[in-house]
BAFI-3210 file (N, C-alpha, C; in Angstrom, 3 decimals, decimal comma, padded with zeros to 6 digits):
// residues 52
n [1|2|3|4|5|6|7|8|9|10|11|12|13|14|15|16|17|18|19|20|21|22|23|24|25|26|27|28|29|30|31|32|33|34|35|36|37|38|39|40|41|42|43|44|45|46|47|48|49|50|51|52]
n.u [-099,740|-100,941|-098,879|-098,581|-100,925|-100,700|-099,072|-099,746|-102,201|-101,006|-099,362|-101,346|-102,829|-100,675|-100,389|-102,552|-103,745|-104,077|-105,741|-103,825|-104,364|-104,718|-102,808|-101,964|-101,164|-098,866|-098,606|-100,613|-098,301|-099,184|-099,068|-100,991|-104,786|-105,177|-102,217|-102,919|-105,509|-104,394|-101,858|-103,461|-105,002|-103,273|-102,410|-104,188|-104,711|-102,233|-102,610|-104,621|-103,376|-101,748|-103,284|-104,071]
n.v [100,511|102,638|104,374|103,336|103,476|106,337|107,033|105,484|106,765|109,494|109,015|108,276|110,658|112,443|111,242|111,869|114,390|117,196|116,497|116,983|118,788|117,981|117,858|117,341|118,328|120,588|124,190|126,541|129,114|131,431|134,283|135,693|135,184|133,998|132,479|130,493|128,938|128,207|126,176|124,848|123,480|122,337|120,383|118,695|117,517|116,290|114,318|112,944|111,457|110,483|107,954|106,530]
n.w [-063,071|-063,375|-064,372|-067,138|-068,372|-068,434|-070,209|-072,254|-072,753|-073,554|-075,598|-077,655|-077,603|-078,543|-081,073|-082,358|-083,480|-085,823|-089,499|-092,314|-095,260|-098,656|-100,903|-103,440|-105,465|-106,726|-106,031|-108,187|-110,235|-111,611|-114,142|-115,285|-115,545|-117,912|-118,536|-116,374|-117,240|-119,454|-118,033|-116,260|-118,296|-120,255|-117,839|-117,453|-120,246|-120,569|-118,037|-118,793|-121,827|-120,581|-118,767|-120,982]
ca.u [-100,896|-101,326|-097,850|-098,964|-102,132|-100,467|-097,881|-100,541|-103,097|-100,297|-099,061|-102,635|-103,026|-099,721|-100,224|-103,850|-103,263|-105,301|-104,869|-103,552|-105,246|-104,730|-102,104|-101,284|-100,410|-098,048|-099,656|-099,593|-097,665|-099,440|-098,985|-102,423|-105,800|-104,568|-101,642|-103,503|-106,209|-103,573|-101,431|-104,671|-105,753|-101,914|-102,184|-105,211|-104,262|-100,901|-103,233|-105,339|-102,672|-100,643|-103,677|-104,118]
ca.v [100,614|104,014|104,998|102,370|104,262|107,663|106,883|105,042|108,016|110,335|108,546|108,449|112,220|112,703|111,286|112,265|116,133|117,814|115,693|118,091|119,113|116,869|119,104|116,179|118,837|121,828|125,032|127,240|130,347|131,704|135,402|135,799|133,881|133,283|131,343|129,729|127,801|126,963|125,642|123,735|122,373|121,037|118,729|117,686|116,658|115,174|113,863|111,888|111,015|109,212|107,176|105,966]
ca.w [-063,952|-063,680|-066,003|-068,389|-068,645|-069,220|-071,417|-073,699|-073,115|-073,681|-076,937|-078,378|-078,229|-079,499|-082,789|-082,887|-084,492|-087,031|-090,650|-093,231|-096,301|-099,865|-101,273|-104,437|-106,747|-106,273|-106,619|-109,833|-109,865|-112,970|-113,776|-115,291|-115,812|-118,954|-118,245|-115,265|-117,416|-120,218|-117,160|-116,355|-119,618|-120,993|-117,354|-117,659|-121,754|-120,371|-117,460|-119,730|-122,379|-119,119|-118,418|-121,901]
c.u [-101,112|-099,920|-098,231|-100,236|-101,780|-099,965|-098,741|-101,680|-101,600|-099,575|-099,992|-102,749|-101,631|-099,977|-101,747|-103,814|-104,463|-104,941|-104,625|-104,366|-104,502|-103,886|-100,935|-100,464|-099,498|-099,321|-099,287|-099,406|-097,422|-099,460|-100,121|-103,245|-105,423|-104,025|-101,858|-104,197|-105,270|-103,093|-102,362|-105,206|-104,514|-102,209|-102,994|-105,190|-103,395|-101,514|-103,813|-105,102|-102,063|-101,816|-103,912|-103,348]
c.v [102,079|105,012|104,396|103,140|105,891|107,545|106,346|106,519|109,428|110,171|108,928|109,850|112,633|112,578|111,588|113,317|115,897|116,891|117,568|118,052|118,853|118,140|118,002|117,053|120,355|122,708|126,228|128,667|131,267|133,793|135,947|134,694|133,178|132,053|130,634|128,922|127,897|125,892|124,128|122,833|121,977|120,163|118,507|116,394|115,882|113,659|112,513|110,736|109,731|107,821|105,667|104,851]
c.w [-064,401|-065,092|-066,769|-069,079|-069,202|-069,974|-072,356|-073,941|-073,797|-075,400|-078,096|-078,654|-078,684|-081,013|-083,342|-083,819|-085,514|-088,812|-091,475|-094,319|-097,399|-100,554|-102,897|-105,137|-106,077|-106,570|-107,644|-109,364|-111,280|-112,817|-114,354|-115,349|-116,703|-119,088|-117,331|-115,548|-118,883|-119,397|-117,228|-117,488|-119,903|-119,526|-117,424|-119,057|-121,306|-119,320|-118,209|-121,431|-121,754|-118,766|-119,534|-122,121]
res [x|x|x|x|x|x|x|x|x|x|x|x|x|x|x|x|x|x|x|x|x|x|x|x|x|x|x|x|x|x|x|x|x|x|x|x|x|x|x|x|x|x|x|x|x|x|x|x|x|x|x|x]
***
């Protein structure tokens, strides 16, 4: 009883862990603001083209 009990307690905190953080989109690698909210506004247009 008692291995049955660790090995399941021991399992459980295994796959427990911290979740990661929502990382859907790459991230931009803009060389000013500039090109950082064009970047941003063509996907949002392509964004909302795709749903159409």
């Amino acid at each position: 009883m008692a291995t049955l009990g660790t090995t399941f307690v021991g399992a459980y905190l295994a796959m427990g862990g911290s979740s990661k953080a929502d990382t859907s989109n790459p991230p931009i690698n803009a060389k000013s603001k500039e090109e950082e909210s064009f970047i941003k506004s063509f996907v949002q247009k392509a964004e909302g083209e795709k749903k159409k």
